[in-house]
MIRO-32510 format. One record per residue: residue in one letter; x, y, z of N, C-alpha, C, O in turn. Coordinates in steps of 0.2 Angstrom, whole numbers, plus 5000, padded with zeros to 4 digits. Atoms other than C-alpha are relative to their C-alpha. Layout:
BEGIN
AXYZXYZXYZXYZ...
END
This chain:
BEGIN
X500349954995514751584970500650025005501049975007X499649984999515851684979499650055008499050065009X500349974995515751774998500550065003501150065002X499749974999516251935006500349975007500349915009X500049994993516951965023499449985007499549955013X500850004997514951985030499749984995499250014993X500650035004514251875019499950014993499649974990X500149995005514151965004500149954994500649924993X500250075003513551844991500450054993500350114993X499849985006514551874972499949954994500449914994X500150065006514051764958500250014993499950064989X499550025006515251734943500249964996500349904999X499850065004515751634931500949984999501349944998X499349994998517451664935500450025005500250075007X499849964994518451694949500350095001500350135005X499749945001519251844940499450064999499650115001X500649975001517551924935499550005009499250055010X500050004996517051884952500350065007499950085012X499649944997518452004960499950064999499950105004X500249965002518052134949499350025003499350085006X500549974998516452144954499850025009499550075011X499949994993516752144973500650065004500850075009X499649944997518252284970499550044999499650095002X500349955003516952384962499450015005499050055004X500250014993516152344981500450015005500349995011X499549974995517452424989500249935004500549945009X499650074997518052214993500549984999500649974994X499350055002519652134994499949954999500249924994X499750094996519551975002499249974998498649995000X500550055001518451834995500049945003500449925007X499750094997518151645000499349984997498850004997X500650045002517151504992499549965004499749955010X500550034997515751414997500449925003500649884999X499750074998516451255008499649964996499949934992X500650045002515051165003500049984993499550004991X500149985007515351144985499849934995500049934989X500550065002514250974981499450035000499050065004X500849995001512651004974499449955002499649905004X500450044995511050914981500349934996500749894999X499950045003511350774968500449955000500449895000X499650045000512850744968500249995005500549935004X500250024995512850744987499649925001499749875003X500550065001511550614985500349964995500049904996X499550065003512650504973500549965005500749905004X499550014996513750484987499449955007499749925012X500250024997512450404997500049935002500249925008X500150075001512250224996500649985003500649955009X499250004993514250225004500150035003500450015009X499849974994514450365013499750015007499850055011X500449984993513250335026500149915004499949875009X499950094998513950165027501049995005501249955007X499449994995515750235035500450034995500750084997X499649985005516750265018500050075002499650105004X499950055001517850305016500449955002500949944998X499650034994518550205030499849934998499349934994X500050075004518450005025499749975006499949925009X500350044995517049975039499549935000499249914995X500350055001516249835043499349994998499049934996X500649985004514549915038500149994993499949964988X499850005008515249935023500149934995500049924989X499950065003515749775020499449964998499349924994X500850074996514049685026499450044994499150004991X500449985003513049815016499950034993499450074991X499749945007514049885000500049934996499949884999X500649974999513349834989499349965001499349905002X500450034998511449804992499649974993499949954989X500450055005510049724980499750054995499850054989X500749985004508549824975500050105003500050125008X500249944998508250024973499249994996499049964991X500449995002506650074972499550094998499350135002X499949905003506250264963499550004996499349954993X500449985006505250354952500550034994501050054994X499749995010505650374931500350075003500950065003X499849965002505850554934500850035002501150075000X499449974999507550574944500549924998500949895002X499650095002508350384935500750064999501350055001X499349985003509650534926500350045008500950045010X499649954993509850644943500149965006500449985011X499850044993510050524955500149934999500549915004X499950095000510150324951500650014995501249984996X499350005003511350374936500750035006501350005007X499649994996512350454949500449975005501049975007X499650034996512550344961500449945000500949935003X499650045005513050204947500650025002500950005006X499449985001514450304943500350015006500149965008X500049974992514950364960500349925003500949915005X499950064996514850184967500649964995501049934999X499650025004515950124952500850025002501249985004X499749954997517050264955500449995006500949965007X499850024990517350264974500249935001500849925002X500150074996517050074979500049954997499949905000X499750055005517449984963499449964997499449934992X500850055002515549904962499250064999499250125003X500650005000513849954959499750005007500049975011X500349994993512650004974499449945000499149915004X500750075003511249884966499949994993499950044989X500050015008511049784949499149994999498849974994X500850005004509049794949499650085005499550095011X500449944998508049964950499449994998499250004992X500650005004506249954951499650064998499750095003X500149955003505350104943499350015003498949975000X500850034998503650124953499550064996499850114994X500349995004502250184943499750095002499850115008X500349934996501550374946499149985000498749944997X500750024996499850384955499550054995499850104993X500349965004498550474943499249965004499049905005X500650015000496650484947499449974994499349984988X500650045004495250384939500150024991500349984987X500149985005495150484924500750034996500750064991X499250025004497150474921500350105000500750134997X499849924998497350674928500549985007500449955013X499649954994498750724940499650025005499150065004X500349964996498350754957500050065002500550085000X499649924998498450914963499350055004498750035004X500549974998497351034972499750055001499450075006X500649965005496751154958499549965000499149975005X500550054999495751004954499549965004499049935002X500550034998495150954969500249904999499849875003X500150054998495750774966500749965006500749905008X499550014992497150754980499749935003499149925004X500350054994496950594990500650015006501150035004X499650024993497850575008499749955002499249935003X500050114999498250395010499750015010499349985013X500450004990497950445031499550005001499249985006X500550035000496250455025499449954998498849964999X500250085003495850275017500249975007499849935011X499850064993497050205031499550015006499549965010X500749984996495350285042499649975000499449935004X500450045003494250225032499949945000499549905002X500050085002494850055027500449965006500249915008X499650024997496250025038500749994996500749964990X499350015004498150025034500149934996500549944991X499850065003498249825027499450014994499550004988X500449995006496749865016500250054998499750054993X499849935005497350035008500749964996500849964990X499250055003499149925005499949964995500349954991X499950075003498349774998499550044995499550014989X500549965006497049914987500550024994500450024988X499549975005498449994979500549964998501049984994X499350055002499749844978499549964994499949954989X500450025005498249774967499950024994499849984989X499949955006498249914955500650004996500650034990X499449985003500149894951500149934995500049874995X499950045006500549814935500750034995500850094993X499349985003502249814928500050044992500450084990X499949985006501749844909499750075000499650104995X500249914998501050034916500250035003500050025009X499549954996502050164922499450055003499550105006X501049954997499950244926499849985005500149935006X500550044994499050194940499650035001499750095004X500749965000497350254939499849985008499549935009X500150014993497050254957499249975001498750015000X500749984998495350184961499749975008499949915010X500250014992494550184979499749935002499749915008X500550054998493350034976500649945002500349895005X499850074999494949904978500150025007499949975010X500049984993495249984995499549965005499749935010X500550024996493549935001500049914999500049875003X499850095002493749754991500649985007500449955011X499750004996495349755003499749975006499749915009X500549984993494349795018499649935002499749905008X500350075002493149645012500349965003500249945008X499650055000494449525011500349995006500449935008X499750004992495349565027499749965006499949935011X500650034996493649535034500049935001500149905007X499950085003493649355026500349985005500049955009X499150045000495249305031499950005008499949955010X500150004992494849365051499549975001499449945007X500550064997493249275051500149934999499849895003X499750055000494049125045500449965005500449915007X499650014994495349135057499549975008499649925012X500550004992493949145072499749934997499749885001X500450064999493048995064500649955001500649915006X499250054997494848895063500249995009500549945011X499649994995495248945080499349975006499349965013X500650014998493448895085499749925002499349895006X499950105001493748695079499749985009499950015014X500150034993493048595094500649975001501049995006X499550044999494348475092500850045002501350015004X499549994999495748605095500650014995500749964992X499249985005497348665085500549935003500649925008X499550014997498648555085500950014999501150044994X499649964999500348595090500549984995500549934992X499750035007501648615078500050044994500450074991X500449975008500548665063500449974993500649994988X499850055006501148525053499649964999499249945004X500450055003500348415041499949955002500449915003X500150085001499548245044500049984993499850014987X499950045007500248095033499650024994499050044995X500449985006499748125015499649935001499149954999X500450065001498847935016499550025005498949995004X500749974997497648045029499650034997499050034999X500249935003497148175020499349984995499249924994X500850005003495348185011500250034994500750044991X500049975010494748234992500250085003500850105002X499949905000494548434999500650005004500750055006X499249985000496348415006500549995000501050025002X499350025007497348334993499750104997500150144998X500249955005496248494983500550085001500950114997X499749954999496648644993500850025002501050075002X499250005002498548584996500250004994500750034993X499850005005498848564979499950084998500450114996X500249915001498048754976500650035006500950095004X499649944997499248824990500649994999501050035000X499250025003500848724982499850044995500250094997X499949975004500348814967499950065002500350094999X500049935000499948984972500750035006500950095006X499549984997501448984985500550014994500850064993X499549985006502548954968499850084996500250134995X500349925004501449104959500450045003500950075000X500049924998501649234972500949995001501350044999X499249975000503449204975500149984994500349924994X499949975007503749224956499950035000500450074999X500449945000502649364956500550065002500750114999X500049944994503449444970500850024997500950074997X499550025000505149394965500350044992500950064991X500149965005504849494946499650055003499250074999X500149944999504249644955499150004999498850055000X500950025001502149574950499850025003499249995002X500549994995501549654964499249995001498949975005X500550015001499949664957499749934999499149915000X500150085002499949484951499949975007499449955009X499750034994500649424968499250015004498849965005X500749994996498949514977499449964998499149935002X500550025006497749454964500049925000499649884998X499950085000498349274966500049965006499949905006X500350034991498249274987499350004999498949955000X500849995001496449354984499749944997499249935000X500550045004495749224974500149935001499749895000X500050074999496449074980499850015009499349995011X500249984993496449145001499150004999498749985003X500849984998494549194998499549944996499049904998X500650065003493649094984500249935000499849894997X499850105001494648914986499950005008499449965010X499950014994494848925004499550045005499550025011X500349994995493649025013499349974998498949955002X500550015003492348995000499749924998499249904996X499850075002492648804998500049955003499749905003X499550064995493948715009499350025008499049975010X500550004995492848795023499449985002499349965008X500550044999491248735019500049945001499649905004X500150055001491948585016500249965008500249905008X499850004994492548575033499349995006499249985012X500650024993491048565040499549925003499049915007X500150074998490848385039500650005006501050045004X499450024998492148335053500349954998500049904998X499550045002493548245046500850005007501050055009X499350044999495148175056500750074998501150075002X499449975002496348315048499950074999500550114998X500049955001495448475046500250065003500150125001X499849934994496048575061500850014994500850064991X499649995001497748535055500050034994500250094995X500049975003497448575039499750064997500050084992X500349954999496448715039500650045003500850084998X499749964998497748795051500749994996501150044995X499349995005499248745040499950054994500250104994X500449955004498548835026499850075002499850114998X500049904999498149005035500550015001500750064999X499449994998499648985043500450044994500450114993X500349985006500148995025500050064996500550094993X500449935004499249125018500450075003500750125000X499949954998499649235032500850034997501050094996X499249995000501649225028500050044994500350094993X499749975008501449255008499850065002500250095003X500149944999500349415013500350045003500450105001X499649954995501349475026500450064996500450114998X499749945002502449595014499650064998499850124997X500549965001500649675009499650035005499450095005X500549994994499649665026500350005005500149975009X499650034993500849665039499750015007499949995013X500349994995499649705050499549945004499549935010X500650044998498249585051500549924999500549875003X499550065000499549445046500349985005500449935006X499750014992500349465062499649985007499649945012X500650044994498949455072499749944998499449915002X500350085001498349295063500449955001500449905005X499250054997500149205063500150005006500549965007X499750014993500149235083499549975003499549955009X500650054995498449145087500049934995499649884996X500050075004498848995074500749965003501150005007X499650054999500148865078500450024998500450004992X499649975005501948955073500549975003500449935008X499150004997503848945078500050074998499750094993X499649944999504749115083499650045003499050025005X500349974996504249255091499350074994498950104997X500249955002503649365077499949974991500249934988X500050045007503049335058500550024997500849984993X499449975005504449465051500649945001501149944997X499450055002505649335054500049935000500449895001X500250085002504649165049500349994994500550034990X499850015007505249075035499650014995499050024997X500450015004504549095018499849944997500149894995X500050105002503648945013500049974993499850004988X499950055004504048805002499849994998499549955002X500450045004503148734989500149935001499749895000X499850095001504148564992499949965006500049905006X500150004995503448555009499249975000498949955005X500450004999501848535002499549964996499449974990X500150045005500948404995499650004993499050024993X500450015007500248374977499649964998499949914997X499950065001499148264972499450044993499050084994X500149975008498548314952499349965000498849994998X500850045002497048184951499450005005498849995004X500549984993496248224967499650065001499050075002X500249945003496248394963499550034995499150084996X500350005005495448364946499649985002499150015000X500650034999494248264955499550065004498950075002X500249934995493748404966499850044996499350084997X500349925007493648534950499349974999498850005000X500850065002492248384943499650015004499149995002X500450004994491448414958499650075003499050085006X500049934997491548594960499450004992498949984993X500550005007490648594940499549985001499150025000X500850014999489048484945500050045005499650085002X500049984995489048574960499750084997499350114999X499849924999489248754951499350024993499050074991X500749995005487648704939499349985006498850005006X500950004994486448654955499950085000499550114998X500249934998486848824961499850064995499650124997X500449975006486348884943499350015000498950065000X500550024998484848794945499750055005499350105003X500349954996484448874962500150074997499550084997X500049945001484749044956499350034997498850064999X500750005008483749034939499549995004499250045005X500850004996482048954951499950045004499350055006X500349974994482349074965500049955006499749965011X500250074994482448914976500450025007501050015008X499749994992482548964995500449955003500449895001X499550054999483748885005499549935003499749885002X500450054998482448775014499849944994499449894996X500150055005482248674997500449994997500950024996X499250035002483348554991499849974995499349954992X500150015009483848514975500049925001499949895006X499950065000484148324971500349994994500150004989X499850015006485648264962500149915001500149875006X499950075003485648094954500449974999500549974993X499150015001487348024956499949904999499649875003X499850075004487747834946500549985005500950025008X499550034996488647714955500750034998500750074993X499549995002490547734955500450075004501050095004X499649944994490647894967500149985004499649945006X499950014994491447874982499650025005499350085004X500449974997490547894999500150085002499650115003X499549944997491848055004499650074994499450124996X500149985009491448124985499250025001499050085001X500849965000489448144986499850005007499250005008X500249964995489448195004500050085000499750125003X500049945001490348334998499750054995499650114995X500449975004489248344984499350005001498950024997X500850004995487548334996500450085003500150135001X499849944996488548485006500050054996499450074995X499849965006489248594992499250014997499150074998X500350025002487748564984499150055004498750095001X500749994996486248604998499449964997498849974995X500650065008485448444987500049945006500449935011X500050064999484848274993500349974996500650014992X499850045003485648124985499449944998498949925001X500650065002484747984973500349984997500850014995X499550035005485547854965499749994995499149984995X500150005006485547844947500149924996500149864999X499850085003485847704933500749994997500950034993X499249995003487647664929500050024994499650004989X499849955005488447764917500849974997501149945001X499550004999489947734906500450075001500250125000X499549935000491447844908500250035008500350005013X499749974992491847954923499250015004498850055001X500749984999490147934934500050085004499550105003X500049945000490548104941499750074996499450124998X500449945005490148204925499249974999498850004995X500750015004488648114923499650005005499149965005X500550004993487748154941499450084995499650134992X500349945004486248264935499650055007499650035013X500249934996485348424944499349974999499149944994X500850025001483448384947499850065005500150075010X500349964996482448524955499349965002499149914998X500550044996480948464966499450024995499350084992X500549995009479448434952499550045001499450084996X500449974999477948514962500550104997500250144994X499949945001479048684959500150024995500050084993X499849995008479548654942499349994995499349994989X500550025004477748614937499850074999499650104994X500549945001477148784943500450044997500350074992X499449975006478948874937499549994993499050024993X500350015006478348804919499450034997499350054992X500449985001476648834922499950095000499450134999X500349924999476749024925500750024996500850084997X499649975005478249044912499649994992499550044987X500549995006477048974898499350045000499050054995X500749945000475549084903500250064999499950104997X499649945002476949224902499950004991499650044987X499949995007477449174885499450024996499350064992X500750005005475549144878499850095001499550124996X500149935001475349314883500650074995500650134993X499549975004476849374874500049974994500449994990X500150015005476249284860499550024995499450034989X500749975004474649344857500250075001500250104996X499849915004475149534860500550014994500550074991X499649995008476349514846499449974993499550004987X500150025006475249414834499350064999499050064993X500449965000473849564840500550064994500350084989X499649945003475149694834500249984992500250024987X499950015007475649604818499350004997499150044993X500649995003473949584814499550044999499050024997X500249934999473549754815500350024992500950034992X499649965008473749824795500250085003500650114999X500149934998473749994804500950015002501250065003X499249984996475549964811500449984993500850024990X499850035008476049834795500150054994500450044989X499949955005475949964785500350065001500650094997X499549945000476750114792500449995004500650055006X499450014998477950034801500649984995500549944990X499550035005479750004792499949955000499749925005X499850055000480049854786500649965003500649905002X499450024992481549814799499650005006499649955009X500350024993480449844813499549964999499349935005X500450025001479149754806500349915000500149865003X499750065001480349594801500249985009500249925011X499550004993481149624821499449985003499549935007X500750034997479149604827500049895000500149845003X499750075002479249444819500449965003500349915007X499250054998480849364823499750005009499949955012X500349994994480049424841499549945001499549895005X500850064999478549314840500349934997500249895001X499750065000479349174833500749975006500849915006X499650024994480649154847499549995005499849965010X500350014994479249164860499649954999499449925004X500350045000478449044850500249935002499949895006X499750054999479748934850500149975008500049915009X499750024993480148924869499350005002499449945003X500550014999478348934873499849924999499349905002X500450075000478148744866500949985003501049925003X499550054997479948704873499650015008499549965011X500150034993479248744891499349954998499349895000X500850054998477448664888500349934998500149895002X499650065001478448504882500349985008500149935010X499950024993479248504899499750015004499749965009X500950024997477648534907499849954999499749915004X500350035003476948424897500449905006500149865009X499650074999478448274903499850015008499649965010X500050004995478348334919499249965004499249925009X500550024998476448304921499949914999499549885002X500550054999476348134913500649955004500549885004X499650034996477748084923499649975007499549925010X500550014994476548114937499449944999499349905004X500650045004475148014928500349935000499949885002X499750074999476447864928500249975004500549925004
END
């Protein structure tokens, strides 16, 4: 490209062809574009020249080159090739040896936003909706390295939202402890520590190892997915209740563990982590510059934990029970625990539980697996008795319909086999409940 005197623009593939066309413009005098970097290749020069190059500054030193780019597939040839070369070129090294490729955003049904369609989202209206750390932690959930897709969907936003909630009511009940935080926010000795807090230390050694591998492989979505599930179902869901016995160690622990949590989150939530980390027990002024924590900092103890899972198992069949009867919370179950459990052990299994305790008759083997679920008898007679008045009614309107030639006959013989195989499964569970009726009653009789 080529210019007059006033501007006159002449575009040529030559200079000579270029002249030509501006004598034939009554022109002499031309001059080229100063500027004669195209956006790209301008932008290859970036990553050093905004660092002093090429002057041998001390920015340059401190920040040439740096770690991690992160970009989208479609400009890797116009612009990340570029700057390789470029950085090689110029400054003798590389601007960064790991580029992550972030995924493109596509709606539910795997279409381009856009808005012919109508499917457009404005993240400014989730961040309303939900709030900035739950929109972050909704889409950092969706991100999965083996898909360059991200099928956007809105409900993890609100799960976010959920969770956030969690984590801040927790906080408030932590912070609520009668006994007080203690300062510091370090562990008491491991030889203090309880079954539920050998359990949930060992769960936050290992999910602190997860997320920093996760996070450390670009896993983003793992790293989320594995705060979620240990922060909310082991710890808010679990360690919490379990905390409601007062123990000797739980303030500490309790607040060492949010402490915690808050840190690994903080590069997704930066929000609410910050405000958790400054009412809990910290060093420094600010999360953005707390250490990242250590696994090696944090106790293990593998058989205590295991003991705790065996706990959480009887525990995860009472609440089967209760489901299955309907059993309001005013009615308590009763489990049957064999000598050989400690008292710490079926306290938590009375809490956990919402059950009485009864002692049983010893057991070999682990007495833990062998504590059984008892629902209170008055309910399970009438449960029984109005599931077999069910059944005998579903027995006899089938043996009525089979017994009907009028259907027997011009019904297929598939539906007619399917009638059947109907009436014999109702018959069957129909003498398994009355048998447990049955046990039930002469129990009473005895």
């Amino acid at each position: 490209m080529w210019y007059g005197p006033n501007d006159e623009v002449f575009v040529a593939e030559t200079e000579e062809a270029a002249r030509a066309e501006a004598a034939a413009a009554g022109i002499s005098e031309l001059r080229r574009d100063s500027d004669t970097l195209d956006t790209w290749f301008s932008s290859g020069l970036w990553p050093f020249s905004i660092l002093g190059w090429p002057e041998a500054t001390p920015e340059l030193a401190h920040w040439y080159p740096n770690q991690v780019l992160i970009t989208g597939r479609e400009i890797i040839f116009l612009w990340v090739a570029r700057m390789m070369m470029l950085g090689l070129h110029f400054v003798g090294d590389v601007p960064f040896r790991t580029v992550f490729i972030a995924p493109l955003v596509f709606d539910l049904q795997g279409r381009k936003m856009s808005k012919s369609l109508g499917n457009v989202i404005d993240p400014m209206d989730l961040v309303e909706k939900y709030g900035a750390d739950a929109f972050r932690l909704g889409i950092v959930r969706q991100m999965r390295l083996e898909s360059q897709e991200l099928r956007f969907d809105e409900r993890f936003c609100e799960k976010a939202r959920d969770f956030n909630n969690k984590m801040w009511n927790a906080l408030r009940y932590v912070l609520g402890l009668p006994e007080g935080l203690p300062r510091g926010g370090t562990l008491p000795p491991a030889r203090d520590l309880g079954l539920a807090d050998r359990w949930i230390l060992t769960g936050l050694h290992r999910t602190i190892d997860a997320v920093t591998a996760a996070l450390e492989n670009f896993e983003f979505g793992v790293a989320a997915d594995t705060l979620l599930d240990f922060a909310w179902y082991e710890y808010c869901d679990w360690y919490l209740e379990a905390t409601k016995v007062p123990t000797p160690t739980r303030a500490a622990v309790l607040s060492y563990v949010l402490n915690t949590v808050a840190r690994l989150l903080h590069p997704i939530a930066p929000f609410v982590t910050e405000e958790m980390w400054q009412a809990l027990p910290h060093d420094g002024a600010t999360i953005v510059t707390a250490s990242w924590p250590d696994s090696s900092e944090v106790p293990v103890d593998d058989e205590a934990a295991a003991r705790y899972e065996r706990l959480r198992t009887v525990v995860g069949k009472a609440r089967e029970m209760r489901a299955e009867l309907g059993l309001p919370p005013r009615e308590k179950l009763t489990l049957e625990v064999p000598p050989g459990v400690d008292e710490e052990t079926r306290t938590l299994l009375g809490l956990h539980a919402g059950a009485t305790l009864a002692d049983a008759a010893p057991v070999d083997g682990d007495p833990l697996a062998a504590v059984t679920v008892r629902a209170p008898r008055a309910l399970l007679q009438a449960r029984y008795a109005k599931e077999a008045e069910r059944l005998d009614g579903e027995v006899a309107r089938l043996e009525k319909k089979l017994g009907n030639e009028g259907f027997t006959s011009k019904a297929s013989p598939d539906v007619v086999a399917k009638e059947r195989e109907k009436l014999a499964n109702y018959a069957s569970e129909r003498e398994r409940v009355r048998a447990a009726l049955s046990a039930l009653n002469a129990e009473d009789r005895g």
